[in-house]
Structures are given as C-alpha cells and as structure tokens.
C-alpha positions in Angstrom: 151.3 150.4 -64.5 154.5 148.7 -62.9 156.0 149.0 -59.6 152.6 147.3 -58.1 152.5 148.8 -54.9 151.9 146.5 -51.5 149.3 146.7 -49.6 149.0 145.6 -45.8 146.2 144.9 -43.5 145.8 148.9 -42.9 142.2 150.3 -44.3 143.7 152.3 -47.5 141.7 155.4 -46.6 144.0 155.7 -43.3 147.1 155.0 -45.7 146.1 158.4 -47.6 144.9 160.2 -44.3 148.4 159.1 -42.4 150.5 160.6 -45.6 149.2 163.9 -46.1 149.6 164.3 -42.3 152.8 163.0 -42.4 153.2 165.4 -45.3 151.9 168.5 -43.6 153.9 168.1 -40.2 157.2 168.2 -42.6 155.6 171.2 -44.1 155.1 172.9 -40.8 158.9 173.7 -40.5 159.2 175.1 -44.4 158.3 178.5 -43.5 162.4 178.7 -42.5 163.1 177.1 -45.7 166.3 179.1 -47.0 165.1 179.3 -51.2 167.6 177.1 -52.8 166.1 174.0 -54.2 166.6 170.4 -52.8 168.2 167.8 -55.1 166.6 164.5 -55.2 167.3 161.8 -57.7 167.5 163.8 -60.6 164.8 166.4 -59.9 165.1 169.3 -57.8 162.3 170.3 -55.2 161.0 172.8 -53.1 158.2 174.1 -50.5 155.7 174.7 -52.9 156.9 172.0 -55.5 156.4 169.7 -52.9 152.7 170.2 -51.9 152.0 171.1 -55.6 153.0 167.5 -56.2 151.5 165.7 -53.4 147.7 167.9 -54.1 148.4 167.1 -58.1 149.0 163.3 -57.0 146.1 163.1 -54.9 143.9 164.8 -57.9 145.0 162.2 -60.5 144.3 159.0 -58.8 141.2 160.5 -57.4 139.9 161.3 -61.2 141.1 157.9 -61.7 139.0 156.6 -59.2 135.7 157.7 -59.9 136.2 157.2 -63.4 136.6 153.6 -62.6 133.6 153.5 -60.5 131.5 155.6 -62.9 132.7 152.8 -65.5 134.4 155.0 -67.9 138.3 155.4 -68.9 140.6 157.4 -66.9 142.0 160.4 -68.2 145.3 159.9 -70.3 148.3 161.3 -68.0 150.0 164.9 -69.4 151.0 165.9 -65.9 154.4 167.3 -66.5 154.7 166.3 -62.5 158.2 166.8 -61.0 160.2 167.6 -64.4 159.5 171.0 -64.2 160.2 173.8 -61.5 157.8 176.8 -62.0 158.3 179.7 -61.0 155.7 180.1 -58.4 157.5 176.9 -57.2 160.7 178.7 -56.2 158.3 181.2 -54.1 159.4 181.7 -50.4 157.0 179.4 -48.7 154.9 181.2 -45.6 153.0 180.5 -43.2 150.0 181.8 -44.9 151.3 179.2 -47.8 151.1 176.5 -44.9 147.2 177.4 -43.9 146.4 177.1 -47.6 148.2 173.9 -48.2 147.0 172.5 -45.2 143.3 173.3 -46.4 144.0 172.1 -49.8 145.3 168.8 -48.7 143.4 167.5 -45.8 140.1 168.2 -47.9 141.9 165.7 -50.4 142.3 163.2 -47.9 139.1 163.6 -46.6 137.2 163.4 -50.2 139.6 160.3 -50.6 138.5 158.8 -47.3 134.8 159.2 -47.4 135.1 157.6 -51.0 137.5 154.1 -49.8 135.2 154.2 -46.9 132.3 154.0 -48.4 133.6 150.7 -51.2 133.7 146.9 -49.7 137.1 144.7 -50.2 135.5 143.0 -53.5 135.2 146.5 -55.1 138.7 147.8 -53.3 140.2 144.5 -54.8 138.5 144.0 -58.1 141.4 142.9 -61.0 140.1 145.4 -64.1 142.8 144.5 -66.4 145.8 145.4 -66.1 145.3 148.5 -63.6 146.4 148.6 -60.3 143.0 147.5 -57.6 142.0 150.5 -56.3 143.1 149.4 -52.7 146.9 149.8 -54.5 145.9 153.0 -56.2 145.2 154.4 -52.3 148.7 152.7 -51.6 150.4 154.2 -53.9 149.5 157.1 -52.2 151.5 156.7 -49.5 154.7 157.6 -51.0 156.0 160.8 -49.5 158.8 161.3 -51.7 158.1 164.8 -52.3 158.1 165.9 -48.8 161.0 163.8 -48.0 163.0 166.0 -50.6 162.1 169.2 -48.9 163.1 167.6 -45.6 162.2 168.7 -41.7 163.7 172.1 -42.1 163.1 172.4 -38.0 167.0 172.7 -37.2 166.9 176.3 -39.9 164.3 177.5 -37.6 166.4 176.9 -34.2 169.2 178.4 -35.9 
C-alpha cells in the first residue's frame, strides 16, 4: 500500500467512530441537495455516492481486518469505488435515505469499534509484511473525502 497513513496517540476505534459522525452530520443537510453532481479532483460525487463510498470503505478494510486476524489473505480489491456514478447514485437524497445511511454506518463503526477494542497495541501494531498495521488501516479511515465533496449543504436549506 503507499501513502502510509499517521497515526496519533487517539485509540483508532474513536478515529473510525469520530469519521462516520463527522460524515453523518454533513449528511444531515443533503436532503436540500439540488441533484447536480459535485466535482472533486477528477471524480464527481453525490449524496448517495458519498455514503455508498464511505459504507463500501468501511466494508473493505473491515474484510481486511478479520482476514488478517483469522490468518488468511485479504480479498483482492475490484471495487470500482469512486470511478463510477450509478445511477441510483444520482437519486435525490431524502430524509428517509438519511435514517437508512445513518443505520447502515453507525453499525459499521460500531462492528469496527468493538473489533479495535477488543486487540492490544502489539496486535494493533504488528509489521505483517508490507501491509499497513492495522492501527493505520483504522487511520486510514479517517479520511472524509467523500463527504467533503458533497459539502454542508445547510446554506440550500436556509435558502
């Protein structure tokens, strides 16, 4: 992997928790989102892009994870990840979309917690190789770029 993440003297589960409710607060202003895709870098992005990415994310380094601990190989990659738009991406996002998301990704966070939680610092900063630790996996978690791109959409809903 490159671009080792940096890791800090926060416990990596609370990395995780903090992201996907950082995540989830941007989301609660999408509902006003307007339906035209937001550029960023050379992707374009969207309510339900967004928290498609961030759940899909959270799935991959979690498979990762417990195929680590159970001793076996991750999973190749295929994710086609942010280089497509689906169609159900470019769906108005509602609140109803909101409850679900917000269901869908504090569950993740809490699997992910109770997981980290539950490993000391020598497993959470065992060298296997060239692979990230899995205390950077859980940093590398933290980035919110796909919620970023969508934005705070709270000034469309005072508007």
């Amino acid at each position: 992997m490159s671009d080792t993440p940096i890791t800090d003297d926060r416990h990596p589960a609370q990395v995780i928790e903090d992201a996907v409710a950082y995540a989830l607060r941007l989301a609660e202003t999408w509902p006003a989102w307007d339906g035209q895709p937001r550029a960023a870098e050379d992707r374009i992005y969207t309510p339900h892009k967004a928290i498609r990415r961030l759940g899909d994310h959270l799935l991959d380094h979690l498979a990762e994870l417990e195929a680590r601990l159970a001793g076996q190989p991750p999973l190749p990659d295929h994710w086609h990840a942010s280089a497509i738009t689906t169609p159900a991406d470019l769906a108005l996002f509602t609140h109803e979309d909101l409850d679900e998301a917000r269901s869908r990704l504090t569950r993740l966070a809490q699997i992910w917690s109770l997981r980290l939680r539950a490993l000391d610092d020598e497993r959470l900063d065992r060298i296997e190789g060239d692979a990230w630790t899995l205390r950077q996996v859980a940093f590398h978690l933290d980035n919110t770029f796909y919620a970023d791109a969508v934005g705070n959409l709270t000034s469309r809903q005072e508007a």
